[in-house]
N, C-alpha and C positions, 0 to 999 in steps of 0.2 A: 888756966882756961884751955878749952879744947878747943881745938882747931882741926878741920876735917880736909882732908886731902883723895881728891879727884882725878885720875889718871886715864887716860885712854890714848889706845892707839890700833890702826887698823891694818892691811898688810899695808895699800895702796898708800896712804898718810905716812909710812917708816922710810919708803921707798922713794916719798915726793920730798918731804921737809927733814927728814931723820927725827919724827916725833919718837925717838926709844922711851920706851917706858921710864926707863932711868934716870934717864936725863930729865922727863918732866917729872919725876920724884923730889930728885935732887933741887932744881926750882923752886918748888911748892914748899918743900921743908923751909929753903932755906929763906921766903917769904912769909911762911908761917911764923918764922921764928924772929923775924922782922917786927910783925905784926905783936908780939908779946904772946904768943903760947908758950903752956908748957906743957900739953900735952899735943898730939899727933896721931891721929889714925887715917891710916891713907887705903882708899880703897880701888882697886881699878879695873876696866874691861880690856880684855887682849883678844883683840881682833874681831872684834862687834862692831857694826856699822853704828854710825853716828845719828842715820836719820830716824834709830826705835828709840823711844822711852825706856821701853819691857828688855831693861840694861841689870845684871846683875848686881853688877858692882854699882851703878846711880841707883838703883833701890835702896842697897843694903846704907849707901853714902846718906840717903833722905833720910832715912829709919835715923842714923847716929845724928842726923841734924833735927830730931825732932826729939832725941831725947838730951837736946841741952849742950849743942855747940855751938861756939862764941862765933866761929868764922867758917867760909866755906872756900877751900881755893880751889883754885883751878890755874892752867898752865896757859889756858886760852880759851877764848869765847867757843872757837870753831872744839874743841875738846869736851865741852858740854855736853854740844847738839849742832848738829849740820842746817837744821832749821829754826830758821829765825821766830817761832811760833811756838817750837817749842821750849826755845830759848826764855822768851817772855814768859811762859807758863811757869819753867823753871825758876826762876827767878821769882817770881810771886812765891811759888810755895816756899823757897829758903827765906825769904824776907820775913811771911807769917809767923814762921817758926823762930822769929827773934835772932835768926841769925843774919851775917854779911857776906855778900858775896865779893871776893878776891879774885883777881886775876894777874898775871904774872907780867906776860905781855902788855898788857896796857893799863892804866889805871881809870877804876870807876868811881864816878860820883852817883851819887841820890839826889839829883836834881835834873830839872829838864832837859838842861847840854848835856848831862851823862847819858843819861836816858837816851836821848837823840843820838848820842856818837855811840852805844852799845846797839840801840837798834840798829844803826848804817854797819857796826859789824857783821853782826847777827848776819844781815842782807847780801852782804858780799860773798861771807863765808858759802851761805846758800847757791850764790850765784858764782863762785867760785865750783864748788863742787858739783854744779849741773855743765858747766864751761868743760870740767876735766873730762866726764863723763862723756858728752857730746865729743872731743877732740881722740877722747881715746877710742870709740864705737867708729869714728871716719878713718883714725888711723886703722885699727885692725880689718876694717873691709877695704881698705886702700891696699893693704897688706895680701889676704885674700883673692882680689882679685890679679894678683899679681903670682897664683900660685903657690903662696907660701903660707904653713899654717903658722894660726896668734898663738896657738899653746899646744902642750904635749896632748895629744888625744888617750897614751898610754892604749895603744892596741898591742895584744899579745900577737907576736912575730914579727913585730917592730920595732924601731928605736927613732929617736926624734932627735934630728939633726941638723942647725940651723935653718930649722922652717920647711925641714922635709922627713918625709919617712922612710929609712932605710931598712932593708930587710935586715932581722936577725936567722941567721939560715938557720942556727940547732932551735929556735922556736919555731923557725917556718917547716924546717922536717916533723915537729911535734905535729903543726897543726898538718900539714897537708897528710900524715899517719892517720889523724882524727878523725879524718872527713872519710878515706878510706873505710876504718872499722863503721863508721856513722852507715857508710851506702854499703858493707855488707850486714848490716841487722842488730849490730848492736847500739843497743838505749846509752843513752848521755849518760846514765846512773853506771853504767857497765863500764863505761869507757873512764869515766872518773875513776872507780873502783881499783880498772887497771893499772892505770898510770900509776893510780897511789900504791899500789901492790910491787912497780916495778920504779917506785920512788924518783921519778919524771919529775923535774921543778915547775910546782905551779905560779901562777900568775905572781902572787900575792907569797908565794915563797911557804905559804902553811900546808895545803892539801886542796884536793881538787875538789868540787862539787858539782852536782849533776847541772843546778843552776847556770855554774860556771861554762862548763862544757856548751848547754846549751846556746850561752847566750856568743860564744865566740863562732858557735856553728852558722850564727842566726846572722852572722854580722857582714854587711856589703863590703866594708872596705876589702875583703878579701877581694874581691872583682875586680879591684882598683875604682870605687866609685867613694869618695870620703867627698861630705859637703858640710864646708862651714856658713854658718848663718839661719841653721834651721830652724833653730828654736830660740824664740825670745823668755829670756832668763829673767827679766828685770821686774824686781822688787821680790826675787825668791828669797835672797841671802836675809832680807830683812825678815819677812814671813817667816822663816824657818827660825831665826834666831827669836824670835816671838814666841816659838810653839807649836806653830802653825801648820795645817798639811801646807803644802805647794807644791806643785808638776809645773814643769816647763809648758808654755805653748807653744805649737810649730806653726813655724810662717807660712805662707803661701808659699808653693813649690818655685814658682816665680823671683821669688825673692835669695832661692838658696847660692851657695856659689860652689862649686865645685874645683878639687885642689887635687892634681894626679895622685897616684898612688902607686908602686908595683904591685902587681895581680899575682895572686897564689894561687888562683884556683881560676877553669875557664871558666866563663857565666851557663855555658850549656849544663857544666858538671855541679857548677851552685845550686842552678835551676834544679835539677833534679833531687839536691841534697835536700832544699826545702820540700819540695814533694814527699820523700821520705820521711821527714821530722813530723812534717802536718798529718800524717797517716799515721803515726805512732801516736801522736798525741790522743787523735782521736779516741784510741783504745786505752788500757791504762799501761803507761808507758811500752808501749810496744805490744801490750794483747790486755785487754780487758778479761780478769777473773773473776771479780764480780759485781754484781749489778747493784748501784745505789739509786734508791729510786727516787729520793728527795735532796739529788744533786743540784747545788745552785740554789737552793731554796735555804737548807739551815744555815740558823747566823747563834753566834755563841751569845747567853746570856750575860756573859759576865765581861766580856770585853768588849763584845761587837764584831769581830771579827767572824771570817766565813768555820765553816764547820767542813772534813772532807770527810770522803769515805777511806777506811782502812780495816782490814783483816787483822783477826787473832785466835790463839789457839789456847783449848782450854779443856782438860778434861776428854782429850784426843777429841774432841769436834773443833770447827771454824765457826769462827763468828764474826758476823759483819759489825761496824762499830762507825759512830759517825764522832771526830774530836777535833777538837776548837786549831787551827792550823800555830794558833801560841805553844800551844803544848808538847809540839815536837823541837828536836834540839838543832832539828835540821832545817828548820822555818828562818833561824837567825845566821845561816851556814855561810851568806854570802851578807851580812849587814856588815855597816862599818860600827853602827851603834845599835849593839843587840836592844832587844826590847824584854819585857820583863813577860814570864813564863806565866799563860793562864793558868790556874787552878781548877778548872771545870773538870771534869771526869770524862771518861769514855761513854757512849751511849750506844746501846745496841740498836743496830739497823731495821731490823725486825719488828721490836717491839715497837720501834719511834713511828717507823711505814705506819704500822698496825693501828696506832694509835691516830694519826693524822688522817689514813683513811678513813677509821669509825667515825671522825668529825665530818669530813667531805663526805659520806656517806647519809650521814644526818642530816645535813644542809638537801643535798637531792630527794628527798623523803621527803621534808618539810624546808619548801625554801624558806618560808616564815624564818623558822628557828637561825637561818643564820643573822638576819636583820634585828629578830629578838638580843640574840648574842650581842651582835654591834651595839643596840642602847645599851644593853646592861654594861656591855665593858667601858663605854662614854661615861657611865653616870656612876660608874665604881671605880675599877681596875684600873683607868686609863688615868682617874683622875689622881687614882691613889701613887701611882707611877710619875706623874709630876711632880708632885710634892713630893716623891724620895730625891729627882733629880735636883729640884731644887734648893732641898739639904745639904745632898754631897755638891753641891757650887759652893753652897754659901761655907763648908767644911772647907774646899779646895782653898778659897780667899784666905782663912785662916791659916790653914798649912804653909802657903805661900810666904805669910807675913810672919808666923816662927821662924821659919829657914832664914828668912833673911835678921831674925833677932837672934837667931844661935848663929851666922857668920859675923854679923858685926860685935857678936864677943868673942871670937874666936872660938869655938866650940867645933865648928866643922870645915873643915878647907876649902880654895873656890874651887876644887872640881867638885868638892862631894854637893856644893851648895846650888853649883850650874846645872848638876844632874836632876838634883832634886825639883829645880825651877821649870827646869822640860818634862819632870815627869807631869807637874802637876800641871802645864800648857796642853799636856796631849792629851790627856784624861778631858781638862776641861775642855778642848775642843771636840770631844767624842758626846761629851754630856750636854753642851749646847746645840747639838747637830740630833741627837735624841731627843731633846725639849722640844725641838723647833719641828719635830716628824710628831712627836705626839700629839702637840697641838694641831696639824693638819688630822691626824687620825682622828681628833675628838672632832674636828669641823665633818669631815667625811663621813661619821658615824650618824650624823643627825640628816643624811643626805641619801642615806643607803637604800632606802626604804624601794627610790626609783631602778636599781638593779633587778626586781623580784620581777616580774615579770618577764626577765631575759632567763633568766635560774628558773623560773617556772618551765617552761619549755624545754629547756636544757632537760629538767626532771622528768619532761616527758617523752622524751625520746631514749631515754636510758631504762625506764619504768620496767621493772620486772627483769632486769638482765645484769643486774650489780652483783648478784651473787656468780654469777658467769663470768663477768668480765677477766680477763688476762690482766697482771699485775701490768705489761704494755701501757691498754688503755687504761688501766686506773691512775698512770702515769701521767697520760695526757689529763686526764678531770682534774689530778690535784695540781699541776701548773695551771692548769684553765681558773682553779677558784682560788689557788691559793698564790699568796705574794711571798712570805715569806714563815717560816718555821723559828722561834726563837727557843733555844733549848739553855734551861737550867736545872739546879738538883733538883729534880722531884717535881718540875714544871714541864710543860707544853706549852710555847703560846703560837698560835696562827693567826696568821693575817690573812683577810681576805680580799682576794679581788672582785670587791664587789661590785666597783664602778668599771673593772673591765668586761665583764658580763654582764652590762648594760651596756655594753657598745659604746662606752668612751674611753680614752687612750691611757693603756696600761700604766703610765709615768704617774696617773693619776695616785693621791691618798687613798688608803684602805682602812675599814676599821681592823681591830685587833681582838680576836677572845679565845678566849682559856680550853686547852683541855685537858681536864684533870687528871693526873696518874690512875689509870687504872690497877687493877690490882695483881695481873701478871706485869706490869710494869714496875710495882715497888719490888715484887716476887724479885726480878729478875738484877735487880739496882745491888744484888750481895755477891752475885755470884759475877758480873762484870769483873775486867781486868785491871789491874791498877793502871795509874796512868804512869807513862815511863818517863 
């Protein structure tokens, strides 16, 4: 008979009780084996918090408890789940599925005194783990306010030495050189370039990047101003471990604490270093070459992400090209977990302008026509865009639940299997965030009608002068009507603002409609550059 084995451990749980993986291994078998198995498959999480479900290993563990195992062990109640709630849940569904659940640590019964003495676990456990939390948040601001930092911050030109930072001089010569080349004119890309050219150890011991450069340029602690307590982290580690986006929030400036630091640089000479950074940015990296005019507006059809502007040569001319920011190799230059390369192609800037103005252009002619656009795309396009999203969901569920039937027979290891579980968390949190916009777009489109008499006006003070206009002002029209640009092979789709020209606030829904390739646009789709 099989018998399933549960294992988990987290850093802060190794660190408090010595929960090693091992050792709750070793346990579990040898209670297994107590128990009359003869067979054993033991699955387990390393370094996953206790209080998510959305656990690789307890998935892949239900999956094999649902395909016909005798027993379920565990090494202890708190090794489950930190929550008493979803302890209970747990427990329901291995019960359903004909199995037993074991524990190492205490023994359980199926009756009301068991029942009662696993929920008063369950309750402690819980209440244990908010007790630690609580003790160790007073400890480290007790800490803090005393001057001394809770953890390594890892600032480059420093090192962290019982709760202080000491300078590293041959990194503080690197950077205080940096800031130098920075305030005489050269870009963060330059200065990366150099180092790497005169093989300078970076941060991270691989090669430097402009991001890199950047973001040490950007950074206070050089002033001597480092403050802990800025931002509240709590309930990131679990969101992320779910799939989740999550960004820290920062606290009230009030709440921060500040922890000295030695100063590399004087604050009049930082002051001005940002001065110079924020002036280069403005241009493209240190001087603007050329002009995109649907900057901030394209977003890639195929992943979602922003689209930028980039040069290329072809046939000794330049061409402007607008591509998905996945598609470069330098997007992932400073991740710790690269993400997977869009496919989308390059799109040329010219023909895409061309094309998004003919549509703005349209709209001003005949405001009608845009409001016409909005039902059709409601009552077509929009809906027909739903129902692909929610395909590839109901696909994602699927995918999800192979991976974890090709781990639990060994067919793929747990990194390949934890990879596979985040891709398909970030995908689906991309696809739920697109369902939930569409569906404002389809409310928005039946609302639109009330913009046209603000787009009337607009049409009348431009009337007769659009073929004049400076690509400038046709700049201002198409942020004034347009929200966003969505680019795929051989599509167009725009959105419009058409509830912001009605005078209500921009954040507002827009509808969304189509503009068909025209025909120097497919022309031009052969002669485009590969993507690199």
């Amino acid at each position: 008979m099989l018998a399933v084995v549960y294992i988990r451990v987290s850093t802060e749980d190794q660190a408090r009780h010595g929960y090693s993986l091992e050792a709750q291994e070793a346990a579990c078998r040898k209670k297994a084996r107590e128990l009359g198995a003869a067979q054993v498959e033991v699955y387990r999480d390393e370094g996953v918090t206790g209080e998510i479900l959305e656990r690789p290993g307890l998935q892949a563990a239900l999956t094999a408890v649902n395909a016909g195992a005798a027993w379920f062990v565990v090494y202890d109640p708190d090794r489950l789940s930190r929550r008493l709630a979803h302890q209970l849940l747990l427990m329901e569904v291995i019960e359903k599925a004909g199995c037993r659940l074991e524990f190492v640590t205490c023994e359980w019964q199926d009756t009301p005194e068991g029942r009662l003495f696993y929920s008063l676990r369950g309750a402690i456990a819980e209440y244990e783990k908010e007790k630690f939390k609580a003790r160790s948040r007073f400890g480290k601001l007790a800490k803090a306010r005393r001057g001394l930092l809770t953890h390594d911050p890892r600032v480059y030109g420093y090192r962290h030495s019982s709760g202080k930072l000491e300078v590293d001089q041959d990194q503080a010569a690197v950077y205080r050189r940096m800031v130098e080349m920075a305030l005489s004119g050269m870009s963060p890309e330059a200065i990366a370039a150099q180092f790497n050219a005169e093989g300078v150890p970076a941060p991270q011991g691989d090669k430097w990047y402009r991001a890199t450069v950047r973001r040490i340029l950007k950074n206070r602690t050089y002033v001597g101003e480092l403050y802990l307590n800025r931002y509240n982290a709590e309930g990131i580690k679990a969101a992320r471990q779910r799939g989740q986006k999550a960004t820290c929030r920062e606290r009230p400036k009030e709440d921060w604490i500040a922890v000295p630091v030695p100063a590399l640089i004087e604050p009049e000479k930082w002051a001005a270093l940002q001065e110079k950074l924020s002036r280069a940015k403005k241009g493209r990296r240190g001087g603007r070459v050329h002009s995109y005019h649907l900057s901030g507006l394209v977003a890639c059809g195929l992943c979602g992400r922003a689209m930028a502007g980039q040069s290329g040569h072809s046939k000794n001319r330049t061409y402007r090209y607008y591509a998905c920011l996945n598609t470069w190799d330098r997007a992932n230059g400073d991740r710790r977990e690269p993400i997977p390369k869009c496919t989308n192609r390059l799109h040329r800037a010219d023909i895409l302008e061309e094309a998004v103005w003919a549509k703005v252009r349209e709209w001003l002619n005949d405001p009608e026509a845009l409001f016409r656009d909005a039902h059709q795309e409601a009552g077509g396009r929009i809906e027909n865009e739903i129902n692909l999203v929610q395909k590839r969901l109901k696909q994602l569920k699927r995918e999800r639940e192979r991976a974890f039937e090709a781990y639990r027979r060994g067919l793929v290891d747990v990194e390949m299997f934890e990879r596979a579980v985040l891709d398909v968390g970030r995908e689906k949190a991309v696809l739920e965030a697109r369902l939930k916009e569409l569906e404002e777009v389809r409310q928005a489109a039946l609302l639109a009608e009330r913009g046209v008499e603000a787009l009337r006006e607009l049409a009348r003070q431009v009337a007769g002068r659009l073929d004049d206009l400076s690509w400038g002002e046709k700049e201002k029209l198409i942020n004034l009507l347009v929200r966003r640009v969505v680019v795929r092979e051989g599509e167009v789709l725009v959105e419009a603002r058409v509830q912001a020209a009605a005078g209500v606030s921009r954040s507002g829904t827009a509808p969304r409609v189509a503009v068909p390739p025209s025909k120097p646009f497919e022309a031009a789709a052969a002669a485009q550059l590969p993507r690199r």
